[in-house]
C-alpha positions as CSV (number, residue, x, y, z in Angstrom):
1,X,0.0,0.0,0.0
2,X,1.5,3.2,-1.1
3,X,1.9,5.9,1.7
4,X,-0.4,8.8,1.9
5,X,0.4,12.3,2.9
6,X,-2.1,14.6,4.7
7,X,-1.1,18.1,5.6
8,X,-2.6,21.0,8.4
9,X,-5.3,23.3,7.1
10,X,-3.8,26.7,6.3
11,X,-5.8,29.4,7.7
12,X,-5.5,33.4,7.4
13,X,-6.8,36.0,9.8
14,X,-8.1,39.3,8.1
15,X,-9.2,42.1,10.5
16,X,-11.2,45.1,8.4
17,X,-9.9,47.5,10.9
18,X,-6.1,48.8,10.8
19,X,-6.6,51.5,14.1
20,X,-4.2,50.9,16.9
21,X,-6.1,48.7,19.8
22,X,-8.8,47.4,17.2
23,X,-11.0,45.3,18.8
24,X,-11.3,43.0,16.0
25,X,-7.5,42.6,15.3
26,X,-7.5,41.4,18.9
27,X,-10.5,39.0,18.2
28,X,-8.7,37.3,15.0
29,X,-5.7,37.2,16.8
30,X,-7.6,35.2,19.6
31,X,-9.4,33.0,17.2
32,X,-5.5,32.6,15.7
33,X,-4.5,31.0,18.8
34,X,-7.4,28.8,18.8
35,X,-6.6,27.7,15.6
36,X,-2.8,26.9,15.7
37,X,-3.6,25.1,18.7
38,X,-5.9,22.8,16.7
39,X,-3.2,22.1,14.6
40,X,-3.9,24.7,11.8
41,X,-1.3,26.7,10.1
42,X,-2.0,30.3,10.6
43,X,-1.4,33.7,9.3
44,X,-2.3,36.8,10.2
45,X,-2.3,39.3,7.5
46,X,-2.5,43.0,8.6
47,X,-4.4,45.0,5.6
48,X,-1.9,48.3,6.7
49,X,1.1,47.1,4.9
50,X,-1.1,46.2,1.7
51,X,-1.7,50.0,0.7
52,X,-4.7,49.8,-1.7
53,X,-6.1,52.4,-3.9
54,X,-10.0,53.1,-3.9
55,X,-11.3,50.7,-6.7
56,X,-11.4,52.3,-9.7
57,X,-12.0,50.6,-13.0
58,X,-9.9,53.5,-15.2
59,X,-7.2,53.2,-12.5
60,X,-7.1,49.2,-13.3
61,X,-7.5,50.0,-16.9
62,X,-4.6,52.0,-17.0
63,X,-2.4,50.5,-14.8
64,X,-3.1,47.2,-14.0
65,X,-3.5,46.0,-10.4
66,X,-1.4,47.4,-7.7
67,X,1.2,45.6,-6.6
68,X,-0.1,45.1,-3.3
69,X,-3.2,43.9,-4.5
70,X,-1.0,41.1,-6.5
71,X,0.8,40.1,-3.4
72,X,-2.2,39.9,-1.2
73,X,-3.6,38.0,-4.0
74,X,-0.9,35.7,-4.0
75,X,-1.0,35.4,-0.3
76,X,-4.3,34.8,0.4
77,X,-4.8,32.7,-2.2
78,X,-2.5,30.0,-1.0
79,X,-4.7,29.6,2.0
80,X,-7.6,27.1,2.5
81,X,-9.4,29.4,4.7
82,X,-10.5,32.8,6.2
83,X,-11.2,34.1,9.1
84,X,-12.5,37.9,8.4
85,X,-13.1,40.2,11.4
86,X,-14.9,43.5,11.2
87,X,-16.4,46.5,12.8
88,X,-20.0,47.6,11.9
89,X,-19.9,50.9,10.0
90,X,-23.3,51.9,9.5
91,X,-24.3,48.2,9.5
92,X,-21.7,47.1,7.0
93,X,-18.3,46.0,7.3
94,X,-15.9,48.9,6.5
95,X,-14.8,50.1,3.3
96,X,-11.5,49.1,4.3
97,X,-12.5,45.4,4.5
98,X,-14.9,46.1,1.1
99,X,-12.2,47.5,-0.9
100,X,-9.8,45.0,-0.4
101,X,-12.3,42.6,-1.1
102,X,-13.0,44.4,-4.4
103,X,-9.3,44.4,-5.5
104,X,-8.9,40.9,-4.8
105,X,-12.1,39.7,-7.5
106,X,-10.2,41.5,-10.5
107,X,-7.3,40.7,-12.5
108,X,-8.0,37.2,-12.5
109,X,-7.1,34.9,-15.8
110,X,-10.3,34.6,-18.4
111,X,-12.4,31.9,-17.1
112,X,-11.3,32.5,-13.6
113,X,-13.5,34.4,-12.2
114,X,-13.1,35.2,-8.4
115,X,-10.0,32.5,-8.7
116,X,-8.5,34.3,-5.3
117,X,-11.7,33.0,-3.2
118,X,-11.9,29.5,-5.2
119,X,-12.4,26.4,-2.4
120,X,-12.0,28.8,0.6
121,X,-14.1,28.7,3.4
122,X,-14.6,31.2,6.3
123,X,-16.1,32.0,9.4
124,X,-17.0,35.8,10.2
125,X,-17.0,37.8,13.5
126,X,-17.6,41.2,14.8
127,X,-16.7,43.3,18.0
128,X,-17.8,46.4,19.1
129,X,-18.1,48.9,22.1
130,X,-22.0,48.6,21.5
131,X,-24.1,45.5,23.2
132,X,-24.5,43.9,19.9
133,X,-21.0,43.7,19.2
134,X,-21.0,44.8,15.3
135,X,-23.5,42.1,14.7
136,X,-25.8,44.2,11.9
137,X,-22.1,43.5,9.8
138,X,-22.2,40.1,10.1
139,X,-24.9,39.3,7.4
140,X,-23.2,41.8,4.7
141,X,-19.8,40.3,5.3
142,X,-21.2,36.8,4.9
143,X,-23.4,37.9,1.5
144,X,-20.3,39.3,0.2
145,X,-18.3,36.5,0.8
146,X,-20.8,34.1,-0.5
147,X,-21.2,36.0,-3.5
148,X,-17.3,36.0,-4.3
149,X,-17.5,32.0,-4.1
150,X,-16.4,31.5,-0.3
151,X,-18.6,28.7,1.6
152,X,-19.1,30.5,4.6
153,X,-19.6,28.3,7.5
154,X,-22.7,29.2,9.7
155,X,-21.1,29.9,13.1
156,X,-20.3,33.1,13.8
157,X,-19.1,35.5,16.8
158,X,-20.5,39.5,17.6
159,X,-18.4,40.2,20.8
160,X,-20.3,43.4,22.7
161,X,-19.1,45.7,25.2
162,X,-15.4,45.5,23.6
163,X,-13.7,47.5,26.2
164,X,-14.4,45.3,28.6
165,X,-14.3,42.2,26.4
166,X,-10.5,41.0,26.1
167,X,-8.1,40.2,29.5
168,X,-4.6,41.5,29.4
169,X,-3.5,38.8,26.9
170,X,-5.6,39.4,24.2
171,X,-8.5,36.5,25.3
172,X,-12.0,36.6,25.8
173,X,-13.1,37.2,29.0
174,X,-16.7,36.1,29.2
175,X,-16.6,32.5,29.1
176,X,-19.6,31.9,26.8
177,X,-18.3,34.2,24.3
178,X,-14.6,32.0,24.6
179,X,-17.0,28.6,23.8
180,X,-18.8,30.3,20.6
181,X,-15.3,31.7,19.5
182,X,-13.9,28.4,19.9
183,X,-16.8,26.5,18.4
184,X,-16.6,28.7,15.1
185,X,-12.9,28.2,15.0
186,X,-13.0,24.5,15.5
187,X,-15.5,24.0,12.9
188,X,-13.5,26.1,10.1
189,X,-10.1,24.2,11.2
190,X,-12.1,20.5,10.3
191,X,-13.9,21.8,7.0
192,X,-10.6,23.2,6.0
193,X,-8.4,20.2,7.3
194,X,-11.2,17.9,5.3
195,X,-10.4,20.2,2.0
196,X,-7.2,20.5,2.1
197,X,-7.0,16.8,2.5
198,X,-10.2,16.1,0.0
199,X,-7.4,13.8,-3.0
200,X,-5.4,12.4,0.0
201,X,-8.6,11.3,2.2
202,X,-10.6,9.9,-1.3
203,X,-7.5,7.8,-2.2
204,X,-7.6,6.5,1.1
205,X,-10.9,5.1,0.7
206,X,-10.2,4.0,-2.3
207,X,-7.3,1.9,-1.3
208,X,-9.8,0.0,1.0
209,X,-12.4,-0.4,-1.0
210,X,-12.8,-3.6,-3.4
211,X,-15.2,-3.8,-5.9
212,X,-17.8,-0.9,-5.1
213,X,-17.6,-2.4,-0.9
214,X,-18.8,-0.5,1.7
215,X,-18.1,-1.2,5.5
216,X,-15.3,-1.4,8.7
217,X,-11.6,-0.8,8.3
218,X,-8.8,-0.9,10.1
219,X,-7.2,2.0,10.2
220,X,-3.5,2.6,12.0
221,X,-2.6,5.5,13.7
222,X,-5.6,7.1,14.7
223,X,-4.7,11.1,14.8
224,X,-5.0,11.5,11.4
């Protein structure tokens, strides 16, 4: 029996907010923890040193995409998930987050459309000062998402009173808010694990399977 290789999901962290002490940097970098302690491979990508233009179509016309749009591309696009963070501006995420969203969908090859969001999946949260935590972003962030090709998975986290929210460390204090952080987290690290292993696992099955058979195996080494 040939040998099989299965590798960590590879996740990033987006936060739609660059100010110093953003409460939703500090909640993707939470949910990053949670993550690499599942065993994911994580990145944290911090939108201020990709300096983006307000989408223009003559700007893209004329120039082609910025370079840091190409990198983040390139970057991003690597990963098997997204975790995307973002205050409530008006009840939508900020145009920060929305403009970077936009440069990513161009400049793809023809009959590529959206190639940067291909096979990703996601989970989106929200903090804020207010009681509901950003949550009127939530829905906008996931529709946008959704309509760029990203499955985005249906837990998701609005942390309220913000300035109250995270200890010294960065962590959630309130203990029900750590479970559902956790429990959205989890879930995105095993959809992503399970697609980023989709050819390994099927071969696997495969390799037990005679003649159409369905039933028990032995399997060694259970921690895969």
């Amino acid at each position: 029996m040939s040998s099989i290789a299965l590798r960590s999901p590879q996740i990033a962290f987006i936060s739609g907010s660059i100010r110093s002490g953003s409460f939703n940097t500090q909640l993707v970098t939470s949910a990053e923890r949670i993550a690499s302690a599942l065993g994911a491979k994580t990145d944290i990508v911090d939108l201020s040193s990709f300096e983006l233009p307000l989408y223009n179509q003559d700007l893209e016309a004329e120039d082609g995409l910025p370079p840091a749009a190409v990198d983040l591309k390139a970057r991003l696009g690597k990963q098997d998930a997204w975790v995307v963070a973002s205050p409530e501006y008006n009840g939508f995420p900020t145009p920060l987050l929305v403009n970077t969203l936009t440069w990513l969908s161009r400049g793809d090859p023809d009959g590529q459309m959206y190639a940067t969001f291909a096979g990703k999946s996601a989970i989106v949260l929200s903090s804020s000062p207010g009681a509901m935590g950003g949550m009127r972003s939530l829905n906008p962030a996931r529709t946008l998402l959704t309509n760029l090709g990203v499955n985005v998975l249906a837990p998701s986290v609005a942390v309220g009173g913000a300035f109250k929210a995270f200890d010294d460390s960065g962590d959630l204090v309130d203990e029900r808010q750590k479970k559902m952080l956790h429990g959205a987290v989890e879930s995105l690290v095993h959809t992503a694990r399970d697609v980023a292993n989709r050819e390994a696992t099927c071969e696997l099955v495969k390799q037990h399977l005679t003649a159409g058979e369905y039933g028990s195996v032995s399997v060694a080494g259970s921690d895969v």
